[in-house]
Backbone as JSON, one array per atom type, in Angstrom:
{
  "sequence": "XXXXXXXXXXXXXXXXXXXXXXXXXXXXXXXXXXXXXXXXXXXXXXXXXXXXXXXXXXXXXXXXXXXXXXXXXXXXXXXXXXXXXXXXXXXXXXXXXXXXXXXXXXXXXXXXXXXXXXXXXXXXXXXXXXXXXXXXXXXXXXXXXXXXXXXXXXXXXXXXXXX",
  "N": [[0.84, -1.18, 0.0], [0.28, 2.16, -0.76], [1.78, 5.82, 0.33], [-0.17, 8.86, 0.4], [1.17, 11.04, -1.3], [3.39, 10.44, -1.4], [5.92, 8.99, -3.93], [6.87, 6.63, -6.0], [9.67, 5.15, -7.53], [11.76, 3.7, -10.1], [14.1, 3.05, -8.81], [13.87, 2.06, -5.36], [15.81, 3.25, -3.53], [15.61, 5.68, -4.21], [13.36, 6.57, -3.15], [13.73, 5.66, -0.73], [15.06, 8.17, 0.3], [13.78, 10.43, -0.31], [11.53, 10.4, 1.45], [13.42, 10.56, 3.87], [14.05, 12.95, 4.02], [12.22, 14.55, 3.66], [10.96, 13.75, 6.55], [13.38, 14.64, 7.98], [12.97, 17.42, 7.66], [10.34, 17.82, 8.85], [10.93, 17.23, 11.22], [12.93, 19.55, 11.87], [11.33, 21.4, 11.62], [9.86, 21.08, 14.05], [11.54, 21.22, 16.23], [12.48, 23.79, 15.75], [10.86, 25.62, 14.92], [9.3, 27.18, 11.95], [10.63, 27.9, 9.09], [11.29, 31.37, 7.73], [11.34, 33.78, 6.06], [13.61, 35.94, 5.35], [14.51, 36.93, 8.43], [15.68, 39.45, 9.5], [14.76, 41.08, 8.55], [12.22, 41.11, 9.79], [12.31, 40.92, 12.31], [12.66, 43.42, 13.01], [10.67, 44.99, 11.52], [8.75, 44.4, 13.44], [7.07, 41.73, 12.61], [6.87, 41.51, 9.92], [7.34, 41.78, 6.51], [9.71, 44.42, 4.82], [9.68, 44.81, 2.29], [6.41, 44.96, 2.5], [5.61, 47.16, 3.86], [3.83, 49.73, 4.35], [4.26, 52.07, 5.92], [6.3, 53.68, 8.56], [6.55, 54.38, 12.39], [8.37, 55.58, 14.8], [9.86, 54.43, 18.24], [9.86, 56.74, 19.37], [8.26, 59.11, 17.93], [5.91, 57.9, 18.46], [5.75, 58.32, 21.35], [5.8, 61.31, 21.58], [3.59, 62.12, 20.19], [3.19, 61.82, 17.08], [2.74, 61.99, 13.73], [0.46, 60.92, 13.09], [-1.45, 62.49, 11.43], [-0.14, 61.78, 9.0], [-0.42, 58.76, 9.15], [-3.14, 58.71, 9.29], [-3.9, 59.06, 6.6], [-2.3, 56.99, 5.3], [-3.52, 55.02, 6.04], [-6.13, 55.69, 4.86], [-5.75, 55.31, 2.06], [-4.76, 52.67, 2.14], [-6.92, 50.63, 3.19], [-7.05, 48.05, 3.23], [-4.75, 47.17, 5.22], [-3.0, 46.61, 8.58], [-2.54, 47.56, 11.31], [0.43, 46.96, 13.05], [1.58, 47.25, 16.34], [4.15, 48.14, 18.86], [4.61, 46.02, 22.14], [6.5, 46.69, 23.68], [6.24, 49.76, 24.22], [4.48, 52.19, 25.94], [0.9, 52.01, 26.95], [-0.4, 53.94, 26.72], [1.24, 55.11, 25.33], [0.23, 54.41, 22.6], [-2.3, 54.17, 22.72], [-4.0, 56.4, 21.14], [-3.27, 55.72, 18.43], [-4.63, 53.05, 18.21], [-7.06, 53.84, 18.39], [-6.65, 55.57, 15.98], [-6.47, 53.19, 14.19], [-9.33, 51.95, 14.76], [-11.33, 53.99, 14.17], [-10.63, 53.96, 11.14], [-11.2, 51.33, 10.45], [-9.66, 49.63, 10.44], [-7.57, 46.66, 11.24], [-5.96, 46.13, 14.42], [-2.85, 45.44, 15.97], [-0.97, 44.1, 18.61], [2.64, 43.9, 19.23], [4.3, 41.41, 20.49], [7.95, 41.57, 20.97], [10.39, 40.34, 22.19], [12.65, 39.06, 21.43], [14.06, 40.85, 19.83], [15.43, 44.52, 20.52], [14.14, 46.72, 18.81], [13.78, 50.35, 17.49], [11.88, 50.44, 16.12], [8.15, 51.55, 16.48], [5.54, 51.4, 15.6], [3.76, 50.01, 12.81], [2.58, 50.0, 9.72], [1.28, 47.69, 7.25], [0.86, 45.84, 4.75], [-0.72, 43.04, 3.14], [0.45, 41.99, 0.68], [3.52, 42.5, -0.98], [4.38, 45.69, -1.92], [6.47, 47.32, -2.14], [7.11, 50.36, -1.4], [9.22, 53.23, -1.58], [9.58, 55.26, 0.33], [9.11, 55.0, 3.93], [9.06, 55.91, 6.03], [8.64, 58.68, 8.58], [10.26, 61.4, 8.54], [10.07, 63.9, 11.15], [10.09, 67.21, 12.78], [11.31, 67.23, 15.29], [12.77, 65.15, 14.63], [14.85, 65.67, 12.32], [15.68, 68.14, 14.41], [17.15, 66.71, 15.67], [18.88, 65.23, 14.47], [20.67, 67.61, 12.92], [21.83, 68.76, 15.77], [23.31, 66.61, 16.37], [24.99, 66.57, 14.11], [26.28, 68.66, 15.04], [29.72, 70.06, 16.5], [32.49, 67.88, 18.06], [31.95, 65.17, 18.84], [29.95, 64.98, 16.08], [31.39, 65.53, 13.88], [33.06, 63.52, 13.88], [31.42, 61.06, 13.62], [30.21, 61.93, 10.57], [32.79, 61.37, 9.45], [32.96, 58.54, 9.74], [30.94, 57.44, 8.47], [30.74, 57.47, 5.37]],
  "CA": [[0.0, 0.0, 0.0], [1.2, 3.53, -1.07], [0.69, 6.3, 1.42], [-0.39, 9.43, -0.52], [2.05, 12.19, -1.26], [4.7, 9.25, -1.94], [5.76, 9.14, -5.54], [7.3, 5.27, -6.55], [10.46, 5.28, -8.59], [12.26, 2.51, -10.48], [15.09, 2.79, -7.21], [13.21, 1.99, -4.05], [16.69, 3.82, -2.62], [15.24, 7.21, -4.17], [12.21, 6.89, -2.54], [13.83, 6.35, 1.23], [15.8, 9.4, 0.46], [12.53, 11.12, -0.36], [11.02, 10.5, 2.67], [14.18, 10.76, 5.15], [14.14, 14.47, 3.8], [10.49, 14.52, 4.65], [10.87, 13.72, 8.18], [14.08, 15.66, 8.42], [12.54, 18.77, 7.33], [9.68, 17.97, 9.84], [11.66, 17.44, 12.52], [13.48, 21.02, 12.26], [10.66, 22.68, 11.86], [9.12, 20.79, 15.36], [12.37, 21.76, 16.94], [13.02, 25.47, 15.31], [10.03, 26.46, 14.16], [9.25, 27.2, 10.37], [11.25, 28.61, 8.46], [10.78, 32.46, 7.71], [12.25, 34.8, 5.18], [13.9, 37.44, 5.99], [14.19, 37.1, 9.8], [16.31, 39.86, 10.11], [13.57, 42.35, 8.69], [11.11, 40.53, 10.54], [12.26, 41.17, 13.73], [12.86, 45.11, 12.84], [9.23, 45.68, 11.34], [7.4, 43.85, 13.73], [7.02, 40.38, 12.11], [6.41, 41.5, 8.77], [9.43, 42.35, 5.57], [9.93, 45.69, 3.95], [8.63, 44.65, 0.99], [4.89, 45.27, 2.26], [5.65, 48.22, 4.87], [3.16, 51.29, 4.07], [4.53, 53.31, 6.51], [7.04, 53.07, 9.94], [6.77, 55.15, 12.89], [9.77, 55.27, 16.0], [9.13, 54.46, 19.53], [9.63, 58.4, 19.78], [7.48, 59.5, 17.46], [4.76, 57.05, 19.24], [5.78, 58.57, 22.55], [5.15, 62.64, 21.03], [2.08, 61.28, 19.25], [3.68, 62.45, 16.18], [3.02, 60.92, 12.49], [-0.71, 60.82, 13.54], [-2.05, 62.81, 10.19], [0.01, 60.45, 7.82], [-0.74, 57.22, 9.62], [-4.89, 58.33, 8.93], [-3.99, 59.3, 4.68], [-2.19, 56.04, 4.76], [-4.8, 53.8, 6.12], [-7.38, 55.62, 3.91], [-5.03, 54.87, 0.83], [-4.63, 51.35, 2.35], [-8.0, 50.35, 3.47], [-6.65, 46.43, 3.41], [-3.56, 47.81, 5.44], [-2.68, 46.21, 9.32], [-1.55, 48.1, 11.93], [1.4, 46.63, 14.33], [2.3, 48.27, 17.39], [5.17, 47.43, 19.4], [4.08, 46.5, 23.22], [7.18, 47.75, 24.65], [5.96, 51.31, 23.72], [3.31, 52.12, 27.08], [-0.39, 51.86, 26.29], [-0.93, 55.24, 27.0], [1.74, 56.3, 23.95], [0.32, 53.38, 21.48], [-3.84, 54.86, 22.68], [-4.32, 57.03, 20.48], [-2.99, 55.17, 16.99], [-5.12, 52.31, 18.1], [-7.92, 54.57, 18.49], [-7.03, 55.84, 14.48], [-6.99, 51.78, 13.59], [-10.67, 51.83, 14.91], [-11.94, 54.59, 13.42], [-10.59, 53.84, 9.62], [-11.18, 50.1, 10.15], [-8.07, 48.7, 10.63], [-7.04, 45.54, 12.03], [-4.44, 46.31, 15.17], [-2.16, 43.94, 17.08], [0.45, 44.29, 19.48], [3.43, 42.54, 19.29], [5.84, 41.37, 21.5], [8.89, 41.25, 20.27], [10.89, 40.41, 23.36], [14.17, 38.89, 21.18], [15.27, 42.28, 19.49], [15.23, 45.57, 20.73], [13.69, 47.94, 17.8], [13.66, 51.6, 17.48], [10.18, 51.05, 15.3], [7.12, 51.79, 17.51], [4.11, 50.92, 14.81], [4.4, 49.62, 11.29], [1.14, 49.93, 8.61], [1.41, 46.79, 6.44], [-0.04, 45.08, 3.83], [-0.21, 41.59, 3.25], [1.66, 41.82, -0.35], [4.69, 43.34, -2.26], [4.22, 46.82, -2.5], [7.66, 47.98, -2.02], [7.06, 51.56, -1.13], [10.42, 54.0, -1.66], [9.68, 55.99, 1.55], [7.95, 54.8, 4.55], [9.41, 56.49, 7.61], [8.28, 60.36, 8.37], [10.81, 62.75, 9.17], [9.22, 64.75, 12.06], [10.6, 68.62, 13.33], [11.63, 66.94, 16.53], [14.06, 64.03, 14.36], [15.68, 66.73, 11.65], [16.34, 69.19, 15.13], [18.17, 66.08, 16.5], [19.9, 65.65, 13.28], [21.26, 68.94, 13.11], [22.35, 68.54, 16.94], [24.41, 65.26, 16.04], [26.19, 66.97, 13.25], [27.48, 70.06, 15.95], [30.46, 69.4, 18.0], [33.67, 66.52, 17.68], [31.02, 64.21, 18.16], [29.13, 65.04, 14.62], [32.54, 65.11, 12.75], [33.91, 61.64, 14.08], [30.2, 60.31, 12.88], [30.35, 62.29, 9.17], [33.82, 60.99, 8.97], [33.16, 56.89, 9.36], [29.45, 57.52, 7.98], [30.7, 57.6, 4.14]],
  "C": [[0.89, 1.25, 0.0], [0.46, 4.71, -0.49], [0.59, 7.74, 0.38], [0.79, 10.48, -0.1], [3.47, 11.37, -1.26], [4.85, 8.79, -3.35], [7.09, 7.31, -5.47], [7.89, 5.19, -6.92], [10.61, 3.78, -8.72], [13.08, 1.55, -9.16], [14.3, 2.89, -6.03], [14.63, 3.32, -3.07], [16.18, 5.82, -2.8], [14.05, 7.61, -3.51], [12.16, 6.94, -1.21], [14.49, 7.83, 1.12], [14.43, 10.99, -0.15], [11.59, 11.89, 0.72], [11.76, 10.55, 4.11], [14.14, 12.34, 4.6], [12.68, 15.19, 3.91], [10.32, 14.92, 6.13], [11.9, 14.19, 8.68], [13.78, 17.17, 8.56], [11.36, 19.09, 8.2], [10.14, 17.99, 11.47], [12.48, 18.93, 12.99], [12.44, 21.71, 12.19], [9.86, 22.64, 13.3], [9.61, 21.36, 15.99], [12.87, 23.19, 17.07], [11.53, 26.12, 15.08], [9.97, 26.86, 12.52], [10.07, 28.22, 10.02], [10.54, 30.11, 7.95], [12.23, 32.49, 6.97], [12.19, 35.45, 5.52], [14.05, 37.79, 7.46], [14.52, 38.48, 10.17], [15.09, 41.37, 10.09], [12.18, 42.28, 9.6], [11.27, 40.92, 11.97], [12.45, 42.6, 13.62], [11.72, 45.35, 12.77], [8.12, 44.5, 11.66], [6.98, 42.8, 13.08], [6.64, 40.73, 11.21], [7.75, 42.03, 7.95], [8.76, 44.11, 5.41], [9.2, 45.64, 2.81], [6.82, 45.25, 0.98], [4.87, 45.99, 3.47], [5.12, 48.95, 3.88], [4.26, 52.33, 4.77], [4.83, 53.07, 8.22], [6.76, 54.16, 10.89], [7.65, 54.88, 14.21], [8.83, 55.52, 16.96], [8.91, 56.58, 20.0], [8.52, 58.95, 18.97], [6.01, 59.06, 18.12], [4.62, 57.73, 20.25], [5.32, 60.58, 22.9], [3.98, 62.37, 20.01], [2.58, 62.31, 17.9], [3.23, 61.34, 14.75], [1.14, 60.48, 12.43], [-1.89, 60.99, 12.12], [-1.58, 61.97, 8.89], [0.03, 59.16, 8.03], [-2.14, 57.39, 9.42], [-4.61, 58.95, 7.58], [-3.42, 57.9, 4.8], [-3.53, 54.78, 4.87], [-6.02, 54.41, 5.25], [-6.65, 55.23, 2.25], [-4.85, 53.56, 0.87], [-5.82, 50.51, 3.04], [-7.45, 48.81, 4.35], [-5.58, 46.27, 4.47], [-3.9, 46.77, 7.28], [-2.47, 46.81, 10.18], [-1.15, 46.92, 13.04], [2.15, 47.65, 14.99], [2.91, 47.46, 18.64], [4.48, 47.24, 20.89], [4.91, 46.65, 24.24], [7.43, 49.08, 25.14], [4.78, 50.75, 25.16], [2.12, 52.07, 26.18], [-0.69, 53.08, 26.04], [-0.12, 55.82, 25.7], [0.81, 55.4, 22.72], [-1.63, 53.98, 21.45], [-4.68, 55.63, 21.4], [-4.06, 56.62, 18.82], [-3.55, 53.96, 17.07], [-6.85, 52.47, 17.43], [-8.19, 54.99, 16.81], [-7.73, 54.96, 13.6], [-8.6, 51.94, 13.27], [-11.4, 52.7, 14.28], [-11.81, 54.35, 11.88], [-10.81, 52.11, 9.65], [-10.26, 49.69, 10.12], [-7.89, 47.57, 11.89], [-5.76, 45.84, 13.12], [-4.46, 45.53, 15.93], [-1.19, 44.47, 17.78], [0.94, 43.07, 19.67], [4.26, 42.24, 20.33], [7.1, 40.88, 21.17], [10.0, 41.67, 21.3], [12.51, 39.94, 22.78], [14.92, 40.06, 20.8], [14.69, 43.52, 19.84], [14.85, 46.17, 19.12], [13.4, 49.39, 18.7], [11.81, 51.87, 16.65], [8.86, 50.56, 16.86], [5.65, 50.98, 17.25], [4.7, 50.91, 13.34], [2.6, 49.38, 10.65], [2.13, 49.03, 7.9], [0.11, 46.48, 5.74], [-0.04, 43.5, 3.72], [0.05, 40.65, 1.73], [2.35, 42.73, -0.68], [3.96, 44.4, -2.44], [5.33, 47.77, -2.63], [7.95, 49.63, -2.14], [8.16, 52.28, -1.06], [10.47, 54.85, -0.1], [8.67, 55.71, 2.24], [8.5, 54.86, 5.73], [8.82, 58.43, 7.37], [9.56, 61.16, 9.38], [9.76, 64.4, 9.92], [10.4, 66.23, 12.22], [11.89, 68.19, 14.41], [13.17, 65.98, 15.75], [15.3, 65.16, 13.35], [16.31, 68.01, 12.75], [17.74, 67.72, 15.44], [19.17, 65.2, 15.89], [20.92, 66.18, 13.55], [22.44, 69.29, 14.79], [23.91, 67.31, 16.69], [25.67, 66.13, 14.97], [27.18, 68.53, 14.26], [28.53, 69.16, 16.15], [31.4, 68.29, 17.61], [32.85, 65.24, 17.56], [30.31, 63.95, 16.83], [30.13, 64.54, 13.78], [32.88, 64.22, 13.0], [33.03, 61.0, 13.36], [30.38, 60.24, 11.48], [31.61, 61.89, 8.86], [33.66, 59.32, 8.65], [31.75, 56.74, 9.05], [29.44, 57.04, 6.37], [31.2, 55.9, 4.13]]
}
């Protein structure tokens, strides 16, 4: 008897090596977990790639409720769109962009993403390829603290091993 999803060859030897790569490949994924592409963006934007980021905002920006007016044009441009918000950000900074979710219909989650520290706060996604060219907002508050970085021996040591 042939169990289904088992294909028969001439060599019975190609067919154990069929199925030891079967139950090897089940066994790492019992022990690891499934395989994922891209981990490294995955753990940056909140379990999702770059590829289908709308639009990022920093735990600071979260924490000056900043980014507020282009996080409600993107979700009306993205209807289908996700929001993830980090839940090492307090409730009290993350309130009010949950609050946007709800009003434009949006699906929001909080993640916990206790293996890597991130600087991202909330991430609008999609759930394909849209590969968007710009999807962070330069706020007042990040271009002053720019400008600050470049003063001083500190700025020039940076602009020197920056290039």
């Amino acid at each position: 008897m042939i169990k289904k999803g088992y294909y028969v060859h001439k060599h019975d030897s190609y067919e154990v090596k069929t199925v030891k790569k079967d139950v090897d490949d089940y066994l790492q994924e019992g022990i690891y977990g499934a395989r994922q592409t891209k981990p490294g963006e995955r753990k940056k934007y909140l379990g999702t790639i770059r590829e289908r980021v709308v639009l990022v905002l920093t735990n600071g920006q979260l924490m000056r409720e900043q980014g507020l007016e282009e996080l409600a044009q993107a979700m009306k441009d993205y209807p289908e769109a996700k929001l993830l918000l980090d839940r090492q950000v307090s409730y009290r900074f993350r309130k009010p962009y949950r609050q946007l979710a709800n009003e434009h219909g949006i699906q929001h989650t909080t993640v916990d993403n206790k293996e890597v520290e991130t600087d991202v706060g909330a991430v609008l996604a999609v759930e394909e390829a849209i590969d968007k060219e710009k999807i962070d907002i330069k706020t007042t508050e990040d271009t002053k603290q720019e400008g600050e970085e470049k003063k001083g021996l500190g700025g020039l040591i940076k602009s020197l091993f920056k290039s």
